[in-house]
MARSEMI-479902 format. One line per field, with one value per residue (C-alpha): chain; x, y, z; residue in three letters. Coordinates in Angstrom, 1 decimal. Layout:
N
unit: c(A, ...)
X: c(X, ...)
Y: c(Y, ...)
Z: c(Z, ...)
code: c(ALA, ...)
//
This chain:
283
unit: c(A, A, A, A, A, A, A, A, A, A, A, A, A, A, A, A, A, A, A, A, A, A, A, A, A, A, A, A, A, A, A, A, A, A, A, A, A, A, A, A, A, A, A, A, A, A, A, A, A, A, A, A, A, A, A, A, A, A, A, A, A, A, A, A, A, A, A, A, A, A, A, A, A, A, A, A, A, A, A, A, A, A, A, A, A, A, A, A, A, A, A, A, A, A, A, A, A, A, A, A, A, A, A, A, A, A, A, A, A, A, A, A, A, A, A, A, A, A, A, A, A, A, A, A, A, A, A, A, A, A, A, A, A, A, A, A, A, A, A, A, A, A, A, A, A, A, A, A, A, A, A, A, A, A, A, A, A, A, A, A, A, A, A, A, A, A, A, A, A, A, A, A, A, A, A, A, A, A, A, A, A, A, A, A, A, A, A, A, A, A, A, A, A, A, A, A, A, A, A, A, A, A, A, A, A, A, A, A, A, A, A, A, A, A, A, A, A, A, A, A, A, A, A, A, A, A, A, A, A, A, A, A, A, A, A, A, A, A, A, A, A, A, A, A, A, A, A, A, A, A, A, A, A, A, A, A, A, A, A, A, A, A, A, A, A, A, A, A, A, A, A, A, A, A, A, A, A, A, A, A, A, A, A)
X: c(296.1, 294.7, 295.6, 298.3, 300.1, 300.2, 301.1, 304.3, 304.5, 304.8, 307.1, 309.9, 309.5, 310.6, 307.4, 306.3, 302.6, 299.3, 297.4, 293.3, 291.3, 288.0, 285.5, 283.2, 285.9, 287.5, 290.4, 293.9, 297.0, 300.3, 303.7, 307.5, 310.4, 308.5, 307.6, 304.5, 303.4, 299.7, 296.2, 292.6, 289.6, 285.4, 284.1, 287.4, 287.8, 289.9, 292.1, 289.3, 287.1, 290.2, 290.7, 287.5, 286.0, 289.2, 288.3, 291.9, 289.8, 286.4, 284.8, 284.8, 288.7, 289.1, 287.8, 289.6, 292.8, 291.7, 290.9, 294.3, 296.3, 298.3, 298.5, 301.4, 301.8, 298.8, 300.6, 303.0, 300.4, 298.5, 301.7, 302.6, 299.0, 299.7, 296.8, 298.7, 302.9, 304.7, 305.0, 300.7, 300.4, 302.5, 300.9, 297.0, 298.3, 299.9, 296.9, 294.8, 296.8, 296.7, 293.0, 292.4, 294.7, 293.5, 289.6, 291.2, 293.3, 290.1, 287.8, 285.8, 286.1, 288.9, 288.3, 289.7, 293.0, 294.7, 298.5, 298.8, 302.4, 303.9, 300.9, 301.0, 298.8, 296.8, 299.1, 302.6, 304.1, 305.1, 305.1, 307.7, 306.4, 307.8, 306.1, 307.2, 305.6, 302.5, 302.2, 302.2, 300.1, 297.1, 297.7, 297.1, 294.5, 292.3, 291.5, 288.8, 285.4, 283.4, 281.9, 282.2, 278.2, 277.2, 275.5, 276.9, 274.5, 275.3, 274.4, 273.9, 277.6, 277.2, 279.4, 279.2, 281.9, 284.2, 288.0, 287.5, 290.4, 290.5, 289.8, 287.4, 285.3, 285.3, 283.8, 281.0, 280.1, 279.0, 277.6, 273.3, 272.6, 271.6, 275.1, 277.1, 280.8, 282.0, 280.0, 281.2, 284.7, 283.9, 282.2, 284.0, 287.6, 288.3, 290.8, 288.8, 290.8, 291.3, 287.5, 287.3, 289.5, 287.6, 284.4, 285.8, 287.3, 284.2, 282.5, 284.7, 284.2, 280.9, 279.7, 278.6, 277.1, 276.8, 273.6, 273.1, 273.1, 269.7, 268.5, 266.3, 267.7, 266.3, 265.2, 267.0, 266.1, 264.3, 265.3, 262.8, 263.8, 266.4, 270.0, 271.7, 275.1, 277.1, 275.5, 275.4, 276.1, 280.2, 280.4, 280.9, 282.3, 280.5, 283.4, 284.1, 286.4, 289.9, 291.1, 292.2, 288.9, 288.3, 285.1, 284.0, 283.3, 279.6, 279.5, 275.1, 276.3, 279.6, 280.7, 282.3, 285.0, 284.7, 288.3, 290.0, 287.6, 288.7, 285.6, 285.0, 283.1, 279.3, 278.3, 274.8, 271.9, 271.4, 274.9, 275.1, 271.9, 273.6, 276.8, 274.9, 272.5, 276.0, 277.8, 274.1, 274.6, 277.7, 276.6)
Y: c(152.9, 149.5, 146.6, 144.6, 148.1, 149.2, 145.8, 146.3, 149.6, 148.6, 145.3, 147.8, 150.0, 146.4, 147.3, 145.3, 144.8, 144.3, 146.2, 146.3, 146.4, 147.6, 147.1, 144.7, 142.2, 142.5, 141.2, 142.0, 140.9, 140.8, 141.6, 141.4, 142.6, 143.3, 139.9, 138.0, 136.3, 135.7, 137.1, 136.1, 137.9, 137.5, 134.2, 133.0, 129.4, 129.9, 127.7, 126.2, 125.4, 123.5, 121.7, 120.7, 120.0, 118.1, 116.0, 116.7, 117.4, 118.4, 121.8, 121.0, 120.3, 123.4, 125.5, 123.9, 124.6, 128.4, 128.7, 127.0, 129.1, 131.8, 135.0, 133.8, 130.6, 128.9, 127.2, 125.8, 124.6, 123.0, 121.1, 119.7, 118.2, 116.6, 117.8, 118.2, 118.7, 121.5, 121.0, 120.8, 123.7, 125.8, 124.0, 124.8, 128.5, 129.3, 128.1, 130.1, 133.0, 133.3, 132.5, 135.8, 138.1, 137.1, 137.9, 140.9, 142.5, 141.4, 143.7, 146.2, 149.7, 151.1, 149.5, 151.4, 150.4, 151.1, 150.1, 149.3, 149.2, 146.4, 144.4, 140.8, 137.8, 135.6, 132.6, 132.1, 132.9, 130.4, 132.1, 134.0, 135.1, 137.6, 140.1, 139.0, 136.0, 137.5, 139.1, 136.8, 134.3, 137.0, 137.6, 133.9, 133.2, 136.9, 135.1, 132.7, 134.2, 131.6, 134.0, 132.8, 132.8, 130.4, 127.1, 124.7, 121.6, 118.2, 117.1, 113.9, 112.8, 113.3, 110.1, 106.9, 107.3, 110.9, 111.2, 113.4, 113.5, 112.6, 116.6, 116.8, 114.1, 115.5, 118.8, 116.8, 114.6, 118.1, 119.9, 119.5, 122.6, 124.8, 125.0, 128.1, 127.5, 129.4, 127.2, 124.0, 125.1, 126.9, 123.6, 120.9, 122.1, 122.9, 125.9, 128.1, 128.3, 124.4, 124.5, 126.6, 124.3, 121.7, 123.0, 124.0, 120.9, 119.4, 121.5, 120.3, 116.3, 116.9, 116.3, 120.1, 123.0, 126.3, 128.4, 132.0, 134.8, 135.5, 132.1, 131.6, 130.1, 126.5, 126.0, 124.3, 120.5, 119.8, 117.0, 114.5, 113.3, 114.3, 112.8, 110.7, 111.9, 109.9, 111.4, 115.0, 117.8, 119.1, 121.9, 125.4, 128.8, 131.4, 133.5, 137.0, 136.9, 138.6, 138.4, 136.7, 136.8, 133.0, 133.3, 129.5, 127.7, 126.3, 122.7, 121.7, 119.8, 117.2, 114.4, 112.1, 109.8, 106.5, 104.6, 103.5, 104.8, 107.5, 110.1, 111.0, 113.0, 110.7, 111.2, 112.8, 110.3, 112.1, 111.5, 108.3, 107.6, 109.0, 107.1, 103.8, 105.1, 105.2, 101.9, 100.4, 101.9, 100.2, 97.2)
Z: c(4.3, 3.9, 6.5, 4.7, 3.9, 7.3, 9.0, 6.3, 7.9, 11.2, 10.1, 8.6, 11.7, 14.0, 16.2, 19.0, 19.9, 18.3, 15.6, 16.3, 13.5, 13.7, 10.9, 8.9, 10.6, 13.7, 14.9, 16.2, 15.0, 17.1, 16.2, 18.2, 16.4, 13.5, 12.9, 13.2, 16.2, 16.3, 15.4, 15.6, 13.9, 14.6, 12.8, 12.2, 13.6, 17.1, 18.6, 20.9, 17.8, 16.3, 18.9, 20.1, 16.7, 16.0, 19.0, 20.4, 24.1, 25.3, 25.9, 29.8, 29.1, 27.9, 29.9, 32.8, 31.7, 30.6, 34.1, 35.4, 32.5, 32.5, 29.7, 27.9, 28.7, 27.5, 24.8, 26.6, 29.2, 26.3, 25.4, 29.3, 29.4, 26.3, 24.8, 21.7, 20.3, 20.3, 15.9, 16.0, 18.1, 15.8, 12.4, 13.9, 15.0, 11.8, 10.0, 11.9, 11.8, 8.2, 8.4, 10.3, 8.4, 5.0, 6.5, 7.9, 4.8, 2.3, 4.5, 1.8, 2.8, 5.0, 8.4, 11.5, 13.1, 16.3, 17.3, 21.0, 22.1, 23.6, 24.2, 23.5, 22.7, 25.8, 23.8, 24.2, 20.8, 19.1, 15.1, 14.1, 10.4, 7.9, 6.2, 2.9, 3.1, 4.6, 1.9, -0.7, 0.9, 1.7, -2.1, -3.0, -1.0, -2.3, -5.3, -3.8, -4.8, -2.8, 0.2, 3.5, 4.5, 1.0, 2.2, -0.3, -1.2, -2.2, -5.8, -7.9, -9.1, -13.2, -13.4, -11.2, -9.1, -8.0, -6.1, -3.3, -1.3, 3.2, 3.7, 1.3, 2.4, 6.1, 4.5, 2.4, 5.3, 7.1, 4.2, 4.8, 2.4, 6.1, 7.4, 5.7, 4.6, 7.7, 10.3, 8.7, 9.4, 12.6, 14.2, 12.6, 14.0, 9.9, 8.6, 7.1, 3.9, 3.8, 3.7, 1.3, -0.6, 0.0, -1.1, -4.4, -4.8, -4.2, -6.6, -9.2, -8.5, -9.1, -5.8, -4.4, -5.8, -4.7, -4.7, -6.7, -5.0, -4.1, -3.4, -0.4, 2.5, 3.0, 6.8, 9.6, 9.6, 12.6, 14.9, 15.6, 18.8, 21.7, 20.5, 22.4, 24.2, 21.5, 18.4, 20.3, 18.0, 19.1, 21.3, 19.8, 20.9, 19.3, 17.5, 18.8, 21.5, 20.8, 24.3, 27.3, 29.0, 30.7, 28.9, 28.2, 25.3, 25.3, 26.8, 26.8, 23.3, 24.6, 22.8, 24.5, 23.3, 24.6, 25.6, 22.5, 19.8, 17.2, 16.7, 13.2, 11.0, 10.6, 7.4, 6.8, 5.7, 2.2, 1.3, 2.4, 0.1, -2.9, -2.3, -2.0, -5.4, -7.3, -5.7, -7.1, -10.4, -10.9, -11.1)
code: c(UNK, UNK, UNK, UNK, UNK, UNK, UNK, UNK, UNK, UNK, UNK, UNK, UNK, UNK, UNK, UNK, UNK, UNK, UNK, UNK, UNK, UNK, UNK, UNK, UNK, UNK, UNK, UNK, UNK, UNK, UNK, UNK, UNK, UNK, UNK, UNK, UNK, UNK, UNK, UNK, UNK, UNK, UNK, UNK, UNK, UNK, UNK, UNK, UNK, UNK, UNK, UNK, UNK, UNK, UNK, UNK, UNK, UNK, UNK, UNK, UNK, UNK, UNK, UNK, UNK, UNK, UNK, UNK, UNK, UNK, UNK, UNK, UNK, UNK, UNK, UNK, UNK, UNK, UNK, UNK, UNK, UNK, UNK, UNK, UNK, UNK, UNK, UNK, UNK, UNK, UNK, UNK, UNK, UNK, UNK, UNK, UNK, UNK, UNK, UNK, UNK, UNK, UNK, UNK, UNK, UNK, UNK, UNK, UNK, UNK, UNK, UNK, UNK, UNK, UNK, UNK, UNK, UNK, UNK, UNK, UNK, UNK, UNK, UNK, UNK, UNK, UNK, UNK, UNK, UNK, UNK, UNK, UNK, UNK, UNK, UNK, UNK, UNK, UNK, UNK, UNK, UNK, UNK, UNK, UNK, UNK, UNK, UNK, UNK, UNK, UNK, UNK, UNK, UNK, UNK, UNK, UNK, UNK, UNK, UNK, UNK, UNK, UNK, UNK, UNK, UNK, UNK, UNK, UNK, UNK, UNK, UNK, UNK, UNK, UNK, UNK, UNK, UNK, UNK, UNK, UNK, UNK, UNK, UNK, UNK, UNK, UNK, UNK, UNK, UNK, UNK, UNK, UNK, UNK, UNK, UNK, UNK, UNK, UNK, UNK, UNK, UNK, UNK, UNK, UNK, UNK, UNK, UNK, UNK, UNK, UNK, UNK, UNK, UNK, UNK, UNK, UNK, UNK, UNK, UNK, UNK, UNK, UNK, UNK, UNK, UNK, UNK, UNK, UNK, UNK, UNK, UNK, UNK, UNK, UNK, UNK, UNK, UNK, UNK, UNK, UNK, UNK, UNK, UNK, UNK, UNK, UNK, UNK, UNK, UNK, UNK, UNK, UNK, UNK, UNK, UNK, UNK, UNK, UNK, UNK, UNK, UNK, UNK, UNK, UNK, UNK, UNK, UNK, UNK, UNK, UNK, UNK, UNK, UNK, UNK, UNK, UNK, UNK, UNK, UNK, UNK, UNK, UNK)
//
């Protein structure tokens, strides 16, 4: 039985706890009533990585209040700091909850399961999602053919000028031709299907292309000199973790924001060069 079947299975039965899913993807998705609550999965961008990549607080923030926290509570801890609202929490949570199910129900093969009664997420639950629509949206979102480890590449525009929209241009200031489409959602604080989005969207202005399969893998730039504290690379949690373990995010890279500044994505020098290229052609 694939994953999507039985998590209807367990839906019609009105189940309570959390089905572990054990194969090329890993992950564990949480039910109460036979509805939806939350669910994570390897490499899918956590809540930590939203946050912290959308500069919401820092990695040393973060792992305070995962030491103060409670199982269950988290969320609402999260909210009384004012870290962020009660309607963001639930937008970033259902975001990443479909995230993780649609990398869990497109799994090749027939990865393992187990169904653990009664146990429930580290996060208080604030979802409270119907199989019906689970459904349908893991069935939208399994026709994207872009795989999640291709290292898109910026490209000469054809014309002089392209529309890309806010999102979009947060994905191509990140894309170096290195960084696979996974990372640049993982470390930026990105959805991973909004990313996805993005690149294709990109792909159509004219402004990214993606390499064939088989095409070697360029090498990591090298960094001249030590960066500066400001221009520091954001702190990442490597993806893996699936439960309430304290375990902290990564803080040697920190960003700080200084009082009354808004961080944002810097673009990278070889797409600022082809920006200023077309501007010049214009003329």
């Amino acid at each position: 039985m694939s994953v999507i079947d039985e998590l209807g299975v367990l839906a019609g039965d009105g189940a309570s706890g959390a089905l572990k899913v054990e194969g090329r993807q890993r992950g564990t998705v949480y039910l109460d009533d036979g509805r939806f609550i939350f669910a994570e999965a390897t490499g899918v961008p956590d809540l930590a990585s939203r946050l912290i990549g959308a500069r919401r607080l820092t990695a040393e923030q973060w792992n305070a209040l995962r030491t103060e926290g409670r199982p269950g509570e988290f969320g609402t801890l999260l909210v009384e700091r004012g870290v962020i609202t009660e309607e963001d929490l639930t937008a970033v949570l259902h975001s990443a909850f479909l995230d993780a199910v649609t990398v869990l129900t497109a799994d090749e093969g027939e990865p393992g399961t187990r169904f653990a009664p009664l146990e429930r997420p580290w996060i208080s639950s604030v979802l409270d999602l119907e199989v019906d629509f689970l459904k349908e949206e893991v069935s939208r979102r399994a026709e994207h053919d872009i795989p999640l480890d291709v290292r898109p590449r910026l490209s000469d525009l054809d014309a002089p000028w392209g529309i890309v929209e806010n999102r979009q241009w947060a994905v191509a200031c990140r894309i170096d031709g290195v960084t696979t489409l996974r990372d640049l959602a993982w470390r930026n604080g990105f959805s991973l299907y909004e990313t996805f989005e993005s690149v294709r969207g990109l792909v159509r202005a004219g402004l990214c292309t993606l390499p064939a399969p088989g095409t070697p893998e360029p090498e990591a730039p090298v960094r001249a000199a030590p960066v500066e504290a400001d221009d520091a690379l954001l702190p990442r949690r490597e993806p893996g973790a699936t439960i309430w373990d304290r375990t902290p995010v990564e803080t040697g890279l920190t960003r700080s924001v200084p009082d009354g500044k808004t961080m944002f994505a810097v673009p990278s020098t070889d797409l600022m060069k082809r920006l200023i290229q077309a501007l010049q052609d214009m003329d």
